[in-house]
C-alpha positions as CSV (number, residue, x, y, z in Angstrom):
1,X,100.9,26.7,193.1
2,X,99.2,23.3,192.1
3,X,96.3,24.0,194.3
4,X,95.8,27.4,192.0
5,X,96.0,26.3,188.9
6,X,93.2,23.2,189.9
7,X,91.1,26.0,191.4
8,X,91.8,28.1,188.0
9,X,91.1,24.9,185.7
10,X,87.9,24.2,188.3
11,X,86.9,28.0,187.1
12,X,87.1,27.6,183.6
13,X,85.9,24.2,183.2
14,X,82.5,25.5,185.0
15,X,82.5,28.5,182.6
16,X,82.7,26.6,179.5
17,X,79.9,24.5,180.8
18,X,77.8,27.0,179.5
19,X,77.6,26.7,175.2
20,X,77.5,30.5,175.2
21,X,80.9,31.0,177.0
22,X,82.2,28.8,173.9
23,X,80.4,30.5,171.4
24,X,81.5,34.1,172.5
25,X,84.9,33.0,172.3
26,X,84.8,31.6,168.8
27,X,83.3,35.0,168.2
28,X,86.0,37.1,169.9
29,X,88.2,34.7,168.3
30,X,87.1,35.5,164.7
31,X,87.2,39.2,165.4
32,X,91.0,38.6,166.5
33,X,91.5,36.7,163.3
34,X,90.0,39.4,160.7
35,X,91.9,41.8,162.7
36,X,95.3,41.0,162.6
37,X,94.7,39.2,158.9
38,X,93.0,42.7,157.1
39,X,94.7,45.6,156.1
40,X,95.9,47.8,158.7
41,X,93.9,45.7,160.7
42,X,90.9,48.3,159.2
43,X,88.5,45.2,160.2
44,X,88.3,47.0,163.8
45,X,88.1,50.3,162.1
46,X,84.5,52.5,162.9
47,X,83.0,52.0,159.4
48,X,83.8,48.4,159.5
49,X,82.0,47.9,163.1
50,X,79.1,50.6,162.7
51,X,78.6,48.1,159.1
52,X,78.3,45.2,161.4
53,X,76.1,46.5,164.3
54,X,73.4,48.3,161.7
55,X,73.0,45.1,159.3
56,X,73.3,42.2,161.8
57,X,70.6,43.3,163.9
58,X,68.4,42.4,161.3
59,X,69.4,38.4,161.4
60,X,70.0,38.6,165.0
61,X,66.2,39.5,165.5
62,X,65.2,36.8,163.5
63,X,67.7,34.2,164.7
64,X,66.5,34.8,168.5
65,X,62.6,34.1,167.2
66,X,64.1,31.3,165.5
67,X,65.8,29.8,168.8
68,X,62.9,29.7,170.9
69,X,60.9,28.1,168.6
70,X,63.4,25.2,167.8
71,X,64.0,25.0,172.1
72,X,59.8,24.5,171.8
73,X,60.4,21.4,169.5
74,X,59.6,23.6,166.0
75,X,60.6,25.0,162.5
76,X,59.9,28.0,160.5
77,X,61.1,28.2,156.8
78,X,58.9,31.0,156.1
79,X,60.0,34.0,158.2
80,X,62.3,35.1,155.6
81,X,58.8,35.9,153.3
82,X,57.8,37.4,156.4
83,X,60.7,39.7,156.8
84,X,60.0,41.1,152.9
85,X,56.1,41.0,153.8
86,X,56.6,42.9,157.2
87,X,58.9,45.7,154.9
88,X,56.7,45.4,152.1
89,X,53.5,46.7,153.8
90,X,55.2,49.5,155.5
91,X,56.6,50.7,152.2
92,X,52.7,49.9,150.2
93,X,50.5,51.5,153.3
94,X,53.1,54.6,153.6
95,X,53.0,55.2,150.0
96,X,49.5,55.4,149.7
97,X,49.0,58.0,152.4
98,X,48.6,55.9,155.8
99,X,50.7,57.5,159.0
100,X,54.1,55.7,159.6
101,X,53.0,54.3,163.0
102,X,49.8,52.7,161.8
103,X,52.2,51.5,158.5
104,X,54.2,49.7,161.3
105,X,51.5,48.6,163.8
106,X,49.4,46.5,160.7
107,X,52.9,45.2,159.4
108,X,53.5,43.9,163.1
109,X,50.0,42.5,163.8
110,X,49.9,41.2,159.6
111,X,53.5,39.4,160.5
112,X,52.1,37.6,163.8
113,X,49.3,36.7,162.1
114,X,51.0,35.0,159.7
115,X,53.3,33.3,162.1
116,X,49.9,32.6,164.0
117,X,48.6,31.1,161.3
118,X,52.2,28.6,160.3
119,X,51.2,27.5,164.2
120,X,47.6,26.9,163.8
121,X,48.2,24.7,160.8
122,X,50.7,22.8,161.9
123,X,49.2,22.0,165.2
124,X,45.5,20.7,163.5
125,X,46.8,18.9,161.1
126,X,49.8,17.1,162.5
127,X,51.7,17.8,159.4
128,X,55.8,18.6,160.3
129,X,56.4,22.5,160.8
130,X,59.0,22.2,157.9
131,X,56.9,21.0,155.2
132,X,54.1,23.7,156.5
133,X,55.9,26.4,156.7
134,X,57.4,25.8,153.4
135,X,54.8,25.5,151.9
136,X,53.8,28.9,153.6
137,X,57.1,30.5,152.4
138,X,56.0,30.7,148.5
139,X,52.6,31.6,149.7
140,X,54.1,34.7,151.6
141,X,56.3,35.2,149.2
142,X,54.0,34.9,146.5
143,X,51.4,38.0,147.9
144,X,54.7,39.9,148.0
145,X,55.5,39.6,144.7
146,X,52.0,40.3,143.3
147,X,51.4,43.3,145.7
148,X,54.7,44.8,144.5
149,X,54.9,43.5,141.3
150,X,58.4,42.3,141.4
151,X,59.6,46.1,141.8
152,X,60.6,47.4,144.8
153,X,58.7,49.8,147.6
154,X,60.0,53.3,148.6
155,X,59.6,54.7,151.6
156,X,60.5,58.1,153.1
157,X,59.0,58.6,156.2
158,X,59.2,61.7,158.8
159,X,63.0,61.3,159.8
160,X,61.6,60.9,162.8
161,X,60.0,57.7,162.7
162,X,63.7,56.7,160.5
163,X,65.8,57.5,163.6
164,X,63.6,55.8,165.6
165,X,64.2,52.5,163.6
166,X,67.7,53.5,162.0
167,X,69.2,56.5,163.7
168,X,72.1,56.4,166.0
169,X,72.1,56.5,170.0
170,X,75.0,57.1,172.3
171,X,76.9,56.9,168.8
172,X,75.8,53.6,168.2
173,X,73.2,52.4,165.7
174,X,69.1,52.2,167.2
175,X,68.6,49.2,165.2
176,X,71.9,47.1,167.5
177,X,70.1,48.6,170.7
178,X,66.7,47.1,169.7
179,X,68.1,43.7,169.3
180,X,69.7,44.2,172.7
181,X,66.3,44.8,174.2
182,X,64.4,42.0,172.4
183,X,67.3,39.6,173.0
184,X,67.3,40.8,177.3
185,X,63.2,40.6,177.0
186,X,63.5,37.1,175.1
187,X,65.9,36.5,177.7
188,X,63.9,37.0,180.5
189,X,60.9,35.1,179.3
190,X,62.8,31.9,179.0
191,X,64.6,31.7,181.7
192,X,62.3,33.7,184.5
193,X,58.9,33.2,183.9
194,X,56.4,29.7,183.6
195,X,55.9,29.9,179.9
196,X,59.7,29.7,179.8
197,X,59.7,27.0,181.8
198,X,56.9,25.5,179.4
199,X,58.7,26.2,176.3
200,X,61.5,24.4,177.7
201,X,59.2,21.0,178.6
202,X,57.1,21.2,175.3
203,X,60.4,20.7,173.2
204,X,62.5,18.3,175.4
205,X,59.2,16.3,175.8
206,X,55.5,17.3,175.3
207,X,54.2,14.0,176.4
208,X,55.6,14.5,179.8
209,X,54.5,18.2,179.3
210,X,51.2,17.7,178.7
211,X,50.8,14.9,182.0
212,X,52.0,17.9,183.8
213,X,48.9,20.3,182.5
214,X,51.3,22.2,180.4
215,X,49.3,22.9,176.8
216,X,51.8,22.1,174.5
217,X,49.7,23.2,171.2
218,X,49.3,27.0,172.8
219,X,52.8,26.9,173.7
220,X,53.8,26.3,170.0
221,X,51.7,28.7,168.8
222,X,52.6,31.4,170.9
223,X,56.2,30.8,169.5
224,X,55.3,30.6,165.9
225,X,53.3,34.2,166.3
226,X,56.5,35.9,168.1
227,X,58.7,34.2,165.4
228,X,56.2,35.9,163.0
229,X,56.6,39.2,164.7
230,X,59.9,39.2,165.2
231,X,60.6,38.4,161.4
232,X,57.9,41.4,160.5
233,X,59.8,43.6,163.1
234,X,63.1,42.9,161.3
235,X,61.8,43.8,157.7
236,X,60.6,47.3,159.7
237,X,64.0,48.1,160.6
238,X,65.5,47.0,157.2
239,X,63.0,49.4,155.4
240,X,63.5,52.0,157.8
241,X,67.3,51.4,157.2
242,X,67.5,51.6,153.5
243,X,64.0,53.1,152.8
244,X,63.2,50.4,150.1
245,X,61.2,47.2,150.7
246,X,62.8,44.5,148.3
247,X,60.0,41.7,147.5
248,X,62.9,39.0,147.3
249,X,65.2,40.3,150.3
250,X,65.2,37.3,152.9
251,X,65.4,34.6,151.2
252,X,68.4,33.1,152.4
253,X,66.8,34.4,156.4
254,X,65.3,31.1,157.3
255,X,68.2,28.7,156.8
256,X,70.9,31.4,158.2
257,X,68.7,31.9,161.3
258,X,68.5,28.0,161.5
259,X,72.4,28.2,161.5
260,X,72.8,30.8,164.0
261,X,70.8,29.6,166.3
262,X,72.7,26.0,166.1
263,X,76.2,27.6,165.9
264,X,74.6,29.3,169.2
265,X,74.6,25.7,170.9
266,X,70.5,25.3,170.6
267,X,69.6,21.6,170.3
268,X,68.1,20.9,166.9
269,X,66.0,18.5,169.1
270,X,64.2,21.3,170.4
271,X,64.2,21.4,174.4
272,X,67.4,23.0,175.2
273,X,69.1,26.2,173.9
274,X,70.0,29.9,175.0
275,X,69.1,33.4,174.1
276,X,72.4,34.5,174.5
277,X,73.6,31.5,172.5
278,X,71.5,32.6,169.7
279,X,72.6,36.4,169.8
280,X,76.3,34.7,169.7
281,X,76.1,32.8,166.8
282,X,73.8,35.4,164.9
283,X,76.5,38.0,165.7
284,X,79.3,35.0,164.5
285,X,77.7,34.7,161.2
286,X,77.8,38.7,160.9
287,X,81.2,39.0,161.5
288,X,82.5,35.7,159.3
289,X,80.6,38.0,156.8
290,X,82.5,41.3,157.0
291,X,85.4,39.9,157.9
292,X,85.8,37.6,154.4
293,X,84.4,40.8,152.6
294,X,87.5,43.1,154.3
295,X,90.0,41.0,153.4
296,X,88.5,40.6,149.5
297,X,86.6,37.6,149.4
298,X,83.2,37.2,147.1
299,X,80.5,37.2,149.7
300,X,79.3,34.1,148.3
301,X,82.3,32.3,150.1
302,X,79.9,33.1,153.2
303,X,77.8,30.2,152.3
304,X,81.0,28.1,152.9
305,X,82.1,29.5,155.6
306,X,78.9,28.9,157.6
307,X,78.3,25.5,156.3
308,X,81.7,24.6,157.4
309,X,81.4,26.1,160.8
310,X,77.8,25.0,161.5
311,X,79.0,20.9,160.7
312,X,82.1,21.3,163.0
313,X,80.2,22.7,165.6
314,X,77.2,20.7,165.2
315,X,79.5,17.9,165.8
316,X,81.1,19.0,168.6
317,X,77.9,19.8,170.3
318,X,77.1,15.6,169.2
319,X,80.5,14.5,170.7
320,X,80.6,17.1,174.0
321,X,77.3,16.6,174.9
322,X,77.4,14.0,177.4
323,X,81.2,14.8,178.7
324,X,81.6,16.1,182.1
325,X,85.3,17.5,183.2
326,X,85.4,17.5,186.6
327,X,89.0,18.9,188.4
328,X,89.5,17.1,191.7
């Protein structure tokens, strides 16, 4: 009987090895919580879940882009301009007559450009990603504003080209299945492929990278541009999902994809970190949100509840980091 329980223990203490296993329990946890605290425990009702899986695909999206480019040592403040920019030119190119899909390819290309451009920046001129890209994040902003104005951007495509960025699938919503397959394609890049490999080196240490013929400045770019396409990609579902491009939506993006990624167990140090992870805490964040709206909370007691979270787990991560359990 002993002997099971050690091998039991052995099981679980290799399981939780992994952040991820920890941070999907906090999340089934939560979901256990708002259950049994809401009203006729309506929190696992189909409204209240078909709510969470359209919006949080959104941050999710983001968060992933946001978690490979803190593993690769790196910041972005500005993909929350992005997100309205991406959205934006959808909504202004549609409006004046230009086909849906080319609407959608220039907002794609525009939005890796611009996260191109964050990487090019920072890498010539030294200058720390944070202040760079914040400095890029009123500038993005900025061109959104002036384009629309301050107003916001209609667009009412072919349903077509709307279910195919905010329809339903197998009775769940498209825009949950897409971040499936970025997170599974992410996913696959990091951990079975080189440039995972590299992006993994450049953050824990790009001195070491580099005397191993890794080019640490192309591997930080690359991330920056897929941050900048993922965050353009986002604002194409958003529009897609509401049909209005709102020139201050994301503005909170950057600092809640920061968050999710961390509350996801990636190392603010850059080098280490999980896709998976990231999808976790992205999907924590999501549900701490509906779940303090069912039960009749302000949503600005969100902002709390993810500072809160993201300094206990933040110091768990500082105080776990270097324990081993081992069962004998």
């Amino acid at each position: 009987m002993y002997h099971k329980i050690n091998q039991y223990l052995g099981k679980l203490g290799r399981l939780y090895a992994y952040k991820s296993a920890t941070i999907l329990t906090l999340l089934i946890g939560l979901i256990l919580i708002f259950t049994i605290l809401s009203p006729r425990y309506s929190f696992i009702s189909y409204d209240s879940l078909n709510i969470i899986l359209s919006v949080s695909p959104m941050i999710g999206i983001i968060t992933l882009g946001m978690a490979v480019l803190i593993i690769a040592g790196e910041f972005d403040l500005s993909c929350g301009s992005v997100y309205a920019f991406g959205s934006m030119v959808v909504a202004v190119l549609f409006t004046n007559g230009v086909n849906p899909i080319i609407a959608i390819c220039v907002a794609l290309v525009l939005g890796t450009l611009l996260g191109w451009l964050n990487g090019i920046i920072v890498i010539k001129t030294n200058v720390s990603s944070l202040l760079v890209t914040l400095g890029s994040m009123w500038v993005y902003r900025g061109i959104v504003l002036v384009t629309l104005g301050g107003f916001t951007g209609r667009y009412y495509p072919d349903p077509i080209f709307t279910n195919l960025f905010a329809g339903k699938i197998f009775g769940l919503p498209i825009q949950f299945l897409w971040l499936i397959v970025i997170a599974v394609l992410l996913w696959l890049m990091l951990e079975h492929t080189h440039f995972g490999n590299w992006i993994f080196a450049t953050g824990s240490n790009k001195w070491a990278a580099r005397s191993m013929g890794v080019n640490t400045n192309k591997v930080k770019i690359i991330c920056f541009s897929l941050l900048g396409f993922l965050a353009a990609f986002a604002g194409v579902l958003e529009v897609s999902r509401i049909s209005l491009a709102f020139p201050l939506a994301g503005q909170m993006t950057p600092l809640t994809a920061i968050s999710g990624a961390v509350i996801g167990g990636t190392y603010l140090g850059g080098g280490s970190g999980t896709v998976l992870g990231g999808l976790f805490g992205a999907l924590v964040i999501s549900v701490l949100d509906a779940g303090l709206i069912t039960l009749g909370f302000s949503y600005y007691y969100l902002d709390i509840a993810v500072g809160i979270l993201l300094i206990i787990v933040a110091a768990l991560q500082m105080k776990l980091k270097d324990i081993k359990i081992t069962f004998k």
